[in-house]
KOLVO-985414 format. One line per 10 residues: number of its first residue (from 0); their letters; for each residue x, y, z of C-alpha. Coordinates in pm, 1 decimal, padded with zeros to 6 digits. Layout:
BEGIN
NUM = A = X:Y:Z; ...
//
This chain:
BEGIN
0 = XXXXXXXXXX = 08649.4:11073.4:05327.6; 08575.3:10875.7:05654.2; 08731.7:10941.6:05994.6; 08872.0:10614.7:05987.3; 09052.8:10736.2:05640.9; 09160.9:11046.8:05783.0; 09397.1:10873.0:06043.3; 09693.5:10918.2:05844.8; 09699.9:11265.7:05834.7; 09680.5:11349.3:06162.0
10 = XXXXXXXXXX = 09973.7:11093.2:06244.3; 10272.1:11276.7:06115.2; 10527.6:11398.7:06388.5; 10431.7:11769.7:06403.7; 10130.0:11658.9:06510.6; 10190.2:11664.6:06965.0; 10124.5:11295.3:07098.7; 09876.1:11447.4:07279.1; 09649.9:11564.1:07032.9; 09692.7:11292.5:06868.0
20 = XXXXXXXXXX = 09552.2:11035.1:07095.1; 09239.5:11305.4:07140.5; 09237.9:11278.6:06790.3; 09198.2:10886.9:06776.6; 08934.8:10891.9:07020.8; 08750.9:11109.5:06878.6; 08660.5:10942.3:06553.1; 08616.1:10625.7:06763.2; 08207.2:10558.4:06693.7; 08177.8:10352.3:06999.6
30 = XXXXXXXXXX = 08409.6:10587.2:07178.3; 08600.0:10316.8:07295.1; 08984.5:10264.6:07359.8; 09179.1:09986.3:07254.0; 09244.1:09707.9:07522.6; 09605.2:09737.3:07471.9; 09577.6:10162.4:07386.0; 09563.5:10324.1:07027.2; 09883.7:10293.9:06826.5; 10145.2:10550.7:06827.5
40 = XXXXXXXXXX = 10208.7:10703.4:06477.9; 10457.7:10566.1:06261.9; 10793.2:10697.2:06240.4; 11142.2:10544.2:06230.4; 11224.2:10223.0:06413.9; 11292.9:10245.4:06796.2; 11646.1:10255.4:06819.5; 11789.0:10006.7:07027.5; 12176.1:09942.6:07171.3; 12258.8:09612.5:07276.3
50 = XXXXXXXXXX = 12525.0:09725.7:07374.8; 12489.4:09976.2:07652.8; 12511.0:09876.2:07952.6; 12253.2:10034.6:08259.1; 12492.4:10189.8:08407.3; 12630.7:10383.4:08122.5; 12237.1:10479.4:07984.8; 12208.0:10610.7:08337.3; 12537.8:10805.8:08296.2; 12420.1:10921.9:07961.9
60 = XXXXXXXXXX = 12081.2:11031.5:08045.7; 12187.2:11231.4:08318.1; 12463.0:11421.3:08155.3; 12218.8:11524.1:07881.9; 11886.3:11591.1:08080.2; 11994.0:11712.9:08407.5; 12130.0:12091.2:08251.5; 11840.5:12098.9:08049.9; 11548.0:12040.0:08287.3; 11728.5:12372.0:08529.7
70 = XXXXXXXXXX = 11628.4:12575.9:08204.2; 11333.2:12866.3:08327.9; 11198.7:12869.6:07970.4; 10997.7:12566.4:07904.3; 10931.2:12619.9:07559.4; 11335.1:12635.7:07488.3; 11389.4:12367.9:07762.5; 11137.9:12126.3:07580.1; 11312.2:12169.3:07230.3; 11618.6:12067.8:07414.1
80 = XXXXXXXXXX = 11474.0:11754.7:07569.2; 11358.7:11647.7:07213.3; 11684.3:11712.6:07032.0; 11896.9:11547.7:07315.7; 11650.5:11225.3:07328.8; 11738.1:11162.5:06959.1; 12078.9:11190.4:06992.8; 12085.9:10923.6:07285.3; 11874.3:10690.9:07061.9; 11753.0:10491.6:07334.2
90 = XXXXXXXXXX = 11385.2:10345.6:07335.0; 11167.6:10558.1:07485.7; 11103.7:10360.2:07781.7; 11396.1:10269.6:07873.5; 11501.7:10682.4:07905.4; 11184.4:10696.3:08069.0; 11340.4:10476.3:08316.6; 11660.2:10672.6:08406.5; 11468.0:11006.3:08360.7; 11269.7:10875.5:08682.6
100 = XXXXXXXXXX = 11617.3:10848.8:08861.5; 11747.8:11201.1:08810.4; 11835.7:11462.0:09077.4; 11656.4:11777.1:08988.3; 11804.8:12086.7:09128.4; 11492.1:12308.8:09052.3; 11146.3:12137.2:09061.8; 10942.0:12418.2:08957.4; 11148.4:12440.3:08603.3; 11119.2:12043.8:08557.7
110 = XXXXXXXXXX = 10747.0:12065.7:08621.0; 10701.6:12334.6:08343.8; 10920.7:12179.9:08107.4; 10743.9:11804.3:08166.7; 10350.4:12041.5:08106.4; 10558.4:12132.2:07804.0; 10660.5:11802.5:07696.2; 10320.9:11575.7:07802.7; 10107.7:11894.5:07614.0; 10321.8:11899.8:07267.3
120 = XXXXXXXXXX = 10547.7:11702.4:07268.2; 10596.0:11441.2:06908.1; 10822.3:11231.7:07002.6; 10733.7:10912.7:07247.9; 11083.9:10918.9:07384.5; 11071.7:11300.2:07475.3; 10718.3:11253.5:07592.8; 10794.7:10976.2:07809.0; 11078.5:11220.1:07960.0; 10794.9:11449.5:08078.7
130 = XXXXXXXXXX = 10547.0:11198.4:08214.2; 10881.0:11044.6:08439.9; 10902.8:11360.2:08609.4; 10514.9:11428.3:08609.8; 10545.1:11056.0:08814.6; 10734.8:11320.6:09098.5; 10564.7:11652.5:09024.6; 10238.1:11631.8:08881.3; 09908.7:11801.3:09016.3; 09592.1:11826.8:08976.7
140 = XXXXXXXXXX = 09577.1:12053.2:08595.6; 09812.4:11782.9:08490.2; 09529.9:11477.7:08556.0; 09376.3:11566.2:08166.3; 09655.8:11549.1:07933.5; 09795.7:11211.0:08145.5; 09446.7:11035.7:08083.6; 09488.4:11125.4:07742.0; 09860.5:10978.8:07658.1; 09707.4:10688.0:07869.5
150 = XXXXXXXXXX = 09528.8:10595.8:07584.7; 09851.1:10534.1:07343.6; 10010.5:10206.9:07330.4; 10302.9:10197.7:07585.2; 10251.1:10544.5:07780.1; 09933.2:10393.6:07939.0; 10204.6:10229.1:08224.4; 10340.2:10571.4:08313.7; 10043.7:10776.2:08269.8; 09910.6:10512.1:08531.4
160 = XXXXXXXXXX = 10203.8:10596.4:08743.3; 10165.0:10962.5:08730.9; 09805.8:10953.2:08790.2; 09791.1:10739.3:09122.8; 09833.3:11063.3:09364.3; 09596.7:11282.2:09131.4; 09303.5:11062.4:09020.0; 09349.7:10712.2:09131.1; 09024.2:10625.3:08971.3; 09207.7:10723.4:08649.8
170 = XXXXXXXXXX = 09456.6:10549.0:08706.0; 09310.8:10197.0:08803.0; 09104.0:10254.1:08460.7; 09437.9:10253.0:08247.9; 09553.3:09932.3:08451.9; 09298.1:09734.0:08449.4; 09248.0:09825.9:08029.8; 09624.6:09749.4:07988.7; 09637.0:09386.6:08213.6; 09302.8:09235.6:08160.3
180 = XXXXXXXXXX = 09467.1:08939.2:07949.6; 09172.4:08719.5:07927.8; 08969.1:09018.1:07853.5; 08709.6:08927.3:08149.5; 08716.1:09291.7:08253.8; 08652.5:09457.7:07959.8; 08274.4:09528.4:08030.2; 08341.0:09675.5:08341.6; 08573.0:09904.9:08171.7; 08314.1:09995.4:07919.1
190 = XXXXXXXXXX = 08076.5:10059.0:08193.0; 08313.8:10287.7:08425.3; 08400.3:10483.0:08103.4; 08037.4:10518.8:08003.7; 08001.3:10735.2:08406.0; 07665.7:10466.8:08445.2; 07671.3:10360.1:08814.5; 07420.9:10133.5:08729.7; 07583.7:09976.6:08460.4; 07899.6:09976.6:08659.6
200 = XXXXXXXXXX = 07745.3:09805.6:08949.3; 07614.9:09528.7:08743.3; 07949.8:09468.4:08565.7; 08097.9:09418.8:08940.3; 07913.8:09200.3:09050.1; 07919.6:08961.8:08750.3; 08271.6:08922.2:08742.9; 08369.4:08602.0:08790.1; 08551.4:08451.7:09065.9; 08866.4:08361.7:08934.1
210 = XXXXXXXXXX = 09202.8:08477.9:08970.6; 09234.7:08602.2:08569.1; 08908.5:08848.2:08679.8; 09013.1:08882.8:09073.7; 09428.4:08938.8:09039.0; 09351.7:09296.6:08979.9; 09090.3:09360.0:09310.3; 09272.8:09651.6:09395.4; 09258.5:09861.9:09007.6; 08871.2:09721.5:08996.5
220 = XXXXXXXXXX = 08772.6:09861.1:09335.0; 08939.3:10193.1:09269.1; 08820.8:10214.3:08908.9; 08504.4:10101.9:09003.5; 08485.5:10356.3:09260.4; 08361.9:10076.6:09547.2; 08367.5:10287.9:09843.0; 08106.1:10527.0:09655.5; 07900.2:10238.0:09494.7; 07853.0:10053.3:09855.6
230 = XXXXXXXXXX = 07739.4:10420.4:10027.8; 07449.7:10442.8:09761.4; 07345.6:10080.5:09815.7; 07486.5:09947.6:10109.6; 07246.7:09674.0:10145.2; 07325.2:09511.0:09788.5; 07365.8:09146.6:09867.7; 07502.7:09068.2:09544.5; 07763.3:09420.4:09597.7; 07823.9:09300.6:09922.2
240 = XXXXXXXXXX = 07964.4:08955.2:09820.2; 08159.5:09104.6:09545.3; 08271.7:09360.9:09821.3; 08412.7:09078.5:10053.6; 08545.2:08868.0:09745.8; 08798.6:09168.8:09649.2; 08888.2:09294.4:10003.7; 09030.3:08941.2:10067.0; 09162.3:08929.1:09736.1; 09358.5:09249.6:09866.7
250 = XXXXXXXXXX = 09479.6:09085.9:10185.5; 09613.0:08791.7:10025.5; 09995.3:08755.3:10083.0; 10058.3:08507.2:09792.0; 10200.4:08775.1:09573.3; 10405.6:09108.5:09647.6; 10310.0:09395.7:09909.4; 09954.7:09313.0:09973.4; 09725.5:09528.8:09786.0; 09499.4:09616.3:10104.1
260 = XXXXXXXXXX = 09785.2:09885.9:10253.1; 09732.3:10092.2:09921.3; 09359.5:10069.4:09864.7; 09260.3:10423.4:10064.8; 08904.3:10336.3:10144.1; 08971.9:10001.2:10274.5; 08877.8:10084.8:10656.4; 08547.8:10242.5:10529.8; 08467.8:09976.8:10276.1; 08522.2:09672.6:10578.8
270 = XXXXXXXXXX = 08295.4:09871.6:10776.3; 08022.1:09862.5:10547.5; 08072.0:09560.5:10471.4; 08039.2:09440.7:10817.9; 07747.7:09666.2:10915.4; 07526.7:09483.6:10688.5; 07692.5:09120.5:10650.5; 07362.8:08980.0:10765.6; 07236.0:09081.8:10459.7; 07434.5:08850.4:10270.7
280 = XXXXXXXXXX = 07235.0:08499.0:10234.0; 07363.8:08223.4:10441.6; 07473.7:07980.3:10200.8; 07878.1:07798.4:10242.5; 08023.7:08058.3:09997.5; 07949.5:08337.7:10220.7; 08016.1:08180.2:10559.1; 08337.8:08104.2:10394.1; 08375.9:08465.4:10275.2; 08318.6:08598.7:10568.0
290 = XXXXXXXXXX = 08556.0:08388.4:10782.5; 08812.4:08447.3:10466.5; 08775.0:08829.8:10610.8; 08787.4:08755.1:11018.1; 09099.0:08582.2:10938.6; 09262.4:08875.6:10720.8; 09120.1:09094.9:10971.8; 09298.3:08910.4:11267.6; 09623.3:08832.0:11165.4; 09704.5:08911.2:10806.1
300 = XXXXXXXXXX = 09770.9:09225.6:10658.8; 09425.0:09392.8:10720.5; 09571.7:09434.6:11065.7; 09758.0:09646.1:10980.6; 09535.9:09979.9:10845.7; 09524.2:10259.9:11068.8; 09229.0:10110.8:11291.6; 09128.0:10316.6:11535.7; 09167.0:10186.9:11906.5; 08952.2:09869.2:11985.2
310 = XXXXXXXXXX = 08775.8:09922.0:11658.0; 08930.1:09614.3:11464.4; 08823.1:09412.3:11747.1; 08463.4:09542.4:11754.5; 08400.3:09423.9:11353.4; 08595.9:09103.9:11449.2; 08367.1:09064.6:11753.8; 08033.4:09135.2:11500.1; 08141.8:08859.9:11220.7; 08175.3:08592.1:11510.4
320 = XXXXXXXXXX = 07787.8:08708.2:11542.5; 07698.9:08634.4:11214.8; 07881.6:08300.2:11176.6; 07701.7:07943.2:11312.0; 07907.3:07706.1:11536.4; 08149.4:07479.9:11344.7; 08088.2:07136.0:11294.4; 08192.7:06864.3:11523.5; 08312.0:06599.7:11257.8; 08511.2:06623.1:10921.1
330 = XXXXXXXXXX = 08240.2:06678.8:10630.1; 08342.2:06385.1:10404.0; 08355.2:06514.8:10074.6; 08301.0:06875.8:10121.1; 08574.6:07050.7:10138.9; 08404.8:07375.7:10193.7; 08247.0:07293.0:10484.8; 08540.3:07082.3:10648.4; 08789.7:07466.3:10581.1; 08514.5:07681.1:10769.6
340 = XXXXXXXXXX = 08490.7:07362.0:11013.7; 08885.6:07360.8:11106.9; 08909.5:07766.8:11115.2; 08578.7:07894.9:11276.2; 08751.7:07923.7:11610.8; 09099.7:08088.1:11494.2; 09022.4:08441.7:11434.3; 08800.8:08447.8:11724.9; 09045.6:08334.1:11999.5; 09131.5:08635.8:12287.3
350 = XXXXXXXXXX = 09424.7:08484.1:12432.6; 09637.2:08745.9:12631.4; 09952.5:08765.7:12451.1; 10155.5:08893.4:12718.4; 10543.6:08905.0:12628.8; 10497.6:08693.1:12367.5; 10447.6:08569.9:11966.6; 10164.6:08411.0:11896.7; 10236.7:08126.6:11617.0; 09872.2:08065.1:11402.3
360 = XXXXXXXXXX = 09868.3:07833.8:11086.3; 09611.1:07961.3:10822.8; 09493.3:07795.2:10574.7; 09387.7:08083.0:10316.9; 09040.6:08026.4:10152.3; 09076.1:08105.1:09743.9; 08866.1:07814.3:09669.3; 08716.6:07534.3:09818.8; 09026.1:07340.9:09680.4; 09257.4:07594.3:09826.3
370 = XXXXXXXXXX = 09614.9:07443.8:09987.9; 09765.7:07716.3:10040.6; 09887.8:07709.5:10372.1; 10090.8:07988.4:10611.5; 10229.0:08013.0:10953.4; 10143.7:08395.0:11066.6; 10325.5:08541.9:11404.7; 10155.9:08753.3:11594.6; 10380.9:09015.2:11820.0; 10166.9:09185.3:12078.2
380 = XXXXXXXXXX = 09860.9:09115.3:11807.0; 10067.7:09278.5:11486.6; 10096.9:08999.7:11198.7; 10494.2:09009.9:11138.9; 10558.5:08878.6:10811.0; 10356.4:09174.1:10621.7; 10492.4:09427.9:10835.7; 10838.7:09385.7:10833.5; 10861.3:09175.4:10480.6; 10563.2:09212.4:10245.0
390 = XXXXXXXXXX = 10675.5:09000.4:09950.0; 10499.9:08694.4:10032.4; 10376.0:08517.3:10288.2; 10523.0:08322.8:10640.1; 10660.9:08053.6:10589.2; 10459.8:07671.1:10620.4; 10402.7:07506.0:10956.6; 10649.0:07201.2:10861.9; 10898.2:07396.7:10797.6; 10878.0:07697.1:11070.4
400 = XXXXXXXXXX = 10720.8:07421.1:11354.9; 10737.8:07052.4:11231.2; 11086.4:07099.7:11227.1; 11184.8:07263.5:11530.1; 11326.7:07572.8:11416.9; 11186.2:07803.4:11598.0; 11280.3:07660.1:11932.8; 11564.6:07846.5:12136.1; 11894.4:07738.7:12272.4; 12193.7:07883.9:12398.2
410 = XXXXXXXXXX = 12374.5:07912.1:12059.9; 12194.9:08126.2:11832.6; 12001.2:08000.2:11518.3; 11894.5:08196.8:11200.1; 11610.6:08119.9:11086.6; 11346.4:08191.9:10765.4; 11029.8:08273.3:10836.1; 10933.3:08428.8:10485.8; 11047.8:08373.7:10154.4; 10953.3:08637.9:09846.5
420 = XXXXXXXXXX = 10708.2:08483.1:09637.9; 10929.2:08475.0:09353.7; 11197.4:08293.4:09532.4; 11453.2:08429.8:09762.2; 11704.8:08457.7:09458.6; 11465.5:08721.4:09302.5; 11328.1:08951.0:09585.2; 11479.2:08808.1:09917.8; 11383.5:08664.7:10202.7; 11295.6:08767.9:10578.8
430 = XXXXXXXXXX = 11532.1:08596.9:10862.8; 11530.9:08667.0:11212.5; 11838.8:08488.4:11463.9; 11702.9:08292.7:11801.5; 11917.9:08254.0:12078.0; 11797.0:08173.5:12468.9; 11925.7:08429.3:12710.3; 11895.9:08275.7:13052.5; 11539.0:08357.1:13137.1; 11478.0:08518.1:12800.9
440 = XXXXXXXXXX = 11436.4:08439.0:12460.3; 11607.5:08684.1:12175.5; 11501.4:08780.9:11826.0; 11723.4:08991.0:11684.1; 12000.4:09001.4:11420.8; 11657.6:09039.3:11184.3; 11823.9:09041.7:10785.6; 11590.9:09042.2:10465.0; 11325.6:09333.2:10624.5; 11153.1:09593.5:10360.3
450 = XXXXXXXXXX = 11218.3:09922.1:10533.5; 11355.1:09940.5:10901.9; 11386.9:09637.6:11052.2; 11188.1:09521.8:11362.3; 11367.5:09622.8:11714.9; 11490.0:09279.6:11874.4; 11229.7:09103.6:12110.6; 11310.2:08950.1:12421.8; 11030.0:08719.2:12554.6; 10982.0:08548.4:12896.0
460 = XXXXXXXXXX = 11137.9:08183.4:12810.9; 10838.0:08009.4:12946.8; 10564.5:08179.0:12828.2; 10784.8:08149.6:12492.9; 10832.1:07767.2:12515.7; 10427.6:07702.9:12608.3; 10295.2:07901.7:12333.5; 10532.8:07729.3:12092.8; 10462.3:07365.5:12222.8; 10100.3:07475.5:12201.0
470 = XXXXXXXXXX = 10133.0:07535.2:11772.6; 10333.6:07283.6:11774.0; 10049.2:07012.9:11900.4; 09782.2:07212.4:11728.4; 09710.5:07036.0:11394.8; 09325.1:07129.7:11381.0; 09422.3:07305.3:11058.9; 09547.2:06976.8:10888.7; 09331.2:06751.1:10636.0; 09392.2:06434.0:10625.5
480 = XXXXXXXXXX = 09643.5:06413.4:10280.0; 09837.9:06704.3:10497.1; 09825.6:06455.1:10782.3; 09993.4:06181.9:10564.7; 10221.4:06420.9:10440.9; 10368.7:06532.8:10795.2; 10400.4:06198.4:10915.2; 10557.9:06067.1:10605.9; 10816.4:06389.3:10642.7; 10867.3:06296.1:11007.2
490 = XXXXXXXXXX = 10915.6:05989.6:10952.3; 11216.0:06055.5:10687.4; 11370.8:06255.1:10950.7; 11374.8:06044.0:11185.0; 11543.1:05737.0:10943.8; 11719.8:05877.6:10703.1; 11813.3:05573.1:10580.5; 11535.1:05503.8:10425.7; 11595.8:05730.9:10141.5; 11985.2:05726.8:10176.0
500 = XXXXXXXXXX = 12040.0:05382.1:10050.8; 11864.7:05492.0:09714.4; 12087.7:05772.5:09682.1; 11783.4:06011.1:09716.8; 11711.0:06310.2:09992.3; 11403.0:06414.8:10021.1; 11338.3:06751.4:09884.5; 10961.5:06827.7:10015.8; 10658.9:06649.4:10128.2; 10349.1:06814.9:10117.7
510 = XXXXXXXXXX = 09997.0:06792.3:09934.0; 09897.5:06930.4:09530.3; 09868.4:07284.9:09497.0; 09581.3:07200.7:09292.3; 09487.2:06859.8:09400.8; 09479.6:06929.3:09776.5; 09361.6:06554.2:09867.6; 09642.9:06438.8:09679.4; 10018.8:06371.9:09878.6; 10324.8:06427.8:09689.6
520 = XXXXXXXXXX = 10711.6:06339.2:09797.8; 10980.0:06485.3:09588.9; 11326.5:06313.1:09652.6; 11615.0:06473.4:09508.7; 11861.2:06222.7:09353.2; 12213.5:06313.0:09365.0; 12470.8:05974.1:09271.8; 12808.5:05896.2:09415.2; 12944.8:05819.7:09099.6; 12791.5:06044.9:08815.1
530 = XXXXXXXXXX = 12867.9:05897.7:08472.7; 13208.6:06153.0:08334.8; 13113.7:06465.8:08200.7; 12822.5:06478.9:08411.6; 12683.4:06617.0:08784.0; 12406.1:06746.1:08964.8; 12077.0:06623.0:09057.5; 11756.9:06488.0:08948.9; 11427.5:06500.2:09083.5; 11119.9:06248.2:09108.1
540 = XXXXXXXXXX = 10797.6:06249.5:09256.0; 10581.0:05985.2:09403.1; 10188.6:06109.7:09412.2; 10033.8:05905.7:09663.9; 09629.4:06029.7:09604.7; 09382.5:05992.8:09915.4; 09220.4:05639.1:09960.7; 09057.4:05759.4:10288.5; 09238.0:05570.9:10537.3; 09376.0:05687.5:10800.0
550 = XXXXXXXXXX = 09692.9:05902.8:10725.0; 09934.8:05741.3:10994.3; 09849.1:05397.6:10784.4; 09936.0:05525.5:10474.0; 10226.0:05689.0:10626.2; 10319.3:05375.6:10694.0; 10304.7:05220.7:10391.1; 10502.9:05490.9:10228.1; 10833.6:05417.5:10503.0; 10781.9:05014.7:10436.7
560 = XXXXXXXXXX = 10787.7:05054.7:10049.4; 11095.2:05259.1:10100.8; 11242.5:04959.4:10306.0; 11266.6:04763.7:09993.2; 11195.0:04933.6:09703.2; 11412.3:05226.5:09511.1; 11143.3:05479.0:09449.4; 11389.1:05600.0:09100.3; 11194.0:05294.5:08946.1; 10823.8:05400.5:09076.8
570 = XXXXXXXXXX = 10818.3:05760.2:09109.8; 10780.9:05992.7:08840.7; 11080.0:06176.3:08698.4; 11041.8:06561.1:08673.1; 11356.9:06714.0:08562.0; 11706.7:06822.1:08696.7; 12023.3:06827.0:08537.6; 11981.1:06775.3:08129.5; 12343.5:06580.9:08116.0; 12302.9:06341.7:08400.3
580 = XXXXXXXXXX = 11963.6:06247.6:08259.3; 12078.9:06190.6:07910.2; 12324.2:05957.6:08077.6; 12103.0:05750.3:08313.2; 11819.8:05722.6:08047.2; 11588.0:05952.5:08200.9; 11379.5:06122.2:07935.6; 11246.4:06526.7:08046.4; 10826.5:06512.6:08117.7; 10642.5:06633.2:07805.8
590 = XXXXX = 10535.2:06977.8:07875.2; 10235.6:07099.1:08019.8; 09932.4:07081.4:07786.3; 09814.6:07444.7:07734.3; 09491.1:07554.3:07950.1
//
């Protein structure tokens, strides 16, 4: 009989998870593991009730674990566990869930009784009770039975969890082997399992750059074991590029808490990578790297690391030495060059900031077609928005400055100045209230922070007012289809008219995430008189692509069409409420063809 036939056998439920999933990678020839983690053995059905509410699972779980998990026998404790995690019948993640949530009264006999349950325990469900609490107790003789229930199909997420004080290296292995949906990262798994640095190393640094390889910089750096890597060959152009590639894929403030505050070598790894930036050849795509990292370095959330004194400075002071001087002119058709040609200066700049912010629009750098674009405040040099929010990034220039928000007045004024990257619905948003107090200007009243919120500011009104007025003027940022998109905004502000005689509003103007040279206006219609029966709002969008003139021309043109024309019988429409359409004779866009 093969190994492969044997499988059976050894998947009974006597048999502890544990061994099994030795078991199954054991008779692996390749000794490989699964993408997605070898199968748990068959048994009955996950239960599943519909129709238990959280709260009452919570209620449950508690009442039936907490006596059990004071027990000082482990052996008796973990027999418990297993009889009382049938009778609950809940799937084995979702007790997993509310076992994570439950006041212990005696660590030491939870720890024993989770070693119990992780080391022989059958049952996912009572398993998964013993790797929740391993998440809060686990040490070091605990790191080899949690890489081995990594390897079983849904345990790999909280084996993960429990191993990130222990053996973070671990850990990133089982996430990166668990989210690598295109698959792009599977040889570098292979080659960190196989212990080859050299094989590992050349797995880096052919990943591609793209965010289905790059969204997980954090897991491949740690899995990868970077920091060690770059001290055996710390002159490895190609390393070094990779290097820079995932430290500012770490900074970036597009997603949740930047990745960069939990990678544990990241001081280290910028200081090698600085050290020996000349080595990297000086082609666009590292001159652009390289600012990409000033700029994290200066105000986003690379700031923020434990630097010692002066020391951020110093590496910030070195990369200005490696980069040339900034071209004078736009670079027509190169949009690479033109991004390093409006940012060269910005994370370079000493100005004394005194008693107060310090407003700097970035344009972050994930591709030479990149648009996406920030407005970072700097409070006595400490980026803001990641330190007091985290979940996404400030909010854009025409909103924060175009708009005149962040101006002060007698009355106070709340105002956004990040929004969670999943909408503030989801995860929130970070407000702060503005308010001029005779020869000061107040922040406070902050709502929406992650953690304690910031003290209130006061700030000398002048220096306040020229600082503002000075981002306010400074569009050396903008490209020209951002140009026509500002002045076509500005322009709707100042006539409303314009768009109010159509029965539209507009809802943003700005340029295409993915088409940066191309403007787009969305105007929201909302009618007077909705047919019966129906209400809400529709949306269209006019795409106005660049036809290199100048942007206050084509600006121009936009506000004259709008003079005359209703732009519900040019513009596209994209959606909105299902009746209202269905009424006016809108028809929904097709969907998105499939990548």
């Amino acid at each position: 009989m093969s190994a492969r036939e044997e499988r059976p056998s050894l998947s009974s439920r006597t048999t502890s998870l544990h061994d099994y999933a030795l078991f199954r990678h054991g008779i692996e020839p390749d000794g490989r593991v699964p993408r997605k983690g070898f199968p748990l053995p068959e048994g009955p059905a996950e239960p599943s009730r519909a129709d238990l509410t959280w709260q009452q699972a919570q209620t449950e779980a508690t009442d039936a674990l907490t006596p059990l998990l004071r027990d000082p026998d482990p052996v008796r404790a973990a027999a418990a566990v297993h009889r009382a995690a049938a009778e609950l019948a809940m799937p084995h993640r979702t007790l997993r869930a509310h076992t994570a949530r439950l006041a212990l009264a005696d660590e030491d006999a939870a720890r024993r009784t989770a070693r119990q349950l992780t080391r022989t325990g059958t049952d996912a469900a009572a398993v998964g009770v013993g790797m929740a609490l391993l998440i809060r107790l686990g040490e070091p003789e605990d790191v080899p039975c949690l890489k081995a229930l990594g390897m079983l199909r849904g345990l790999a997420t909280a084996a993960a969890a429990a191993l990130d004080p222990l053996d973070r290296q671990a850990a990133a292995l089982l996430v990166i082997r668990g989210r690598d949906r295109s698959e792009q990262l599977t040889p570098l798994a292979e080659a960190i399992t196989s212990g080859d640095a050299e094989a590992t190393r050349s797995a880096l640094v052919c990943l591609p750059d793209e965010p289905e390889a790059m969204w997980l910089a954090r897991r491949i750096a740690e899995a990868a074991d970077l920091h060690g890597l770059l001290r055996a060959r710390p002159q490895d152009a190609e390393l070094l590029a990779l290097t820079g590639r995932l430290l500012h894929r770490m900074a970036d403030q597009l997603e949740s808490r930047p990745d960069i505050l939990d990678y544990r070598p990241a001081r280290a790894v910028y200081e090698t990578l600085v050290r020996h930036a000349d080595r990297l050849p000086p082609t666009p795509e590292h001159r652009a790297l390289l600012l990409s990292v000033a700029l994290d370095l200066h105000s986003g959330p690379a700031a923020l690391l434990d630097w010692r004194p002066g020391r951020r400075l110093a590496l910030l002071d070195a990369v200005d030495g490696l980069l040339p001087a900034a071209a004078q002119e736009p670079v027509p058709g190169d949009r690479e060059a033109d991004w390093f040609r409006r940012n060269r200066h910005l994370p370079f700049a000493r100005a004394g900031d005194g008693d107060r912010p310090r407003w700097e629009v970035v344009v972050v750098h994930r591709s030479p077609d990149s648009s996406a674009v920030e407005t970072r405040i700097l409070i006595d040099g400490v980026p803001l928005v990641p330190a007091a929010f985290g979940k996404g990034s400030g909010n854009p220039p025409e909103y924060l400055l175009d708009s005149g928000r962040l101006r002060a007045a007698p009355e106070p004024r709340e105002v956004q100045l990040a929004e969670a990257y999943c909408t503030e619905g989801c995860c929130g948003a970070l407000y702060v209230t503005i308010r001029r107090d005779g020869d000061e200007v107040v922040w406070d009243g902050w709502r929406g922070a992650v953690g304690p919120p910031p003290p209130p500011y006061r700030f000398d009104a002048t220096a306040y007012d020229a600082e503002l007025a000075r981002a306010e003027r400074d569009h050396s940022w903008c490209w020209p289809a951002r140009s026509t998109a500002r002045l076509i905004a500005a322009g709707l502000r100042d006539r409303p008219d314009l768009t109010s005689r159509w029965e539209v509003a507009m809802s943003w103007v700005a340029t295409d995430w993915r088409d940066p040279d191309t403007t787009v206006v969305q105007l929201r219609f909302t009618p007077s008189a909705p047919p019966p029966g129906t209400g809400g709002s529709l949306y269209f969008t006019w795409r106005l692509p660049d036809d290199d003139g100048p942007p206050r021309d084509r600006a121009d043109a936009v506000l004259r069409r709008l003079e005359t024309d209703d732009p519900k019988a040019f513009a596209v429409f994209g959606g909105g409420n299902d009746e209202l359409a269905e009424a006016l004779g809108y028809r929904p866009p097709p969907p998105a063809p499939r990548a």
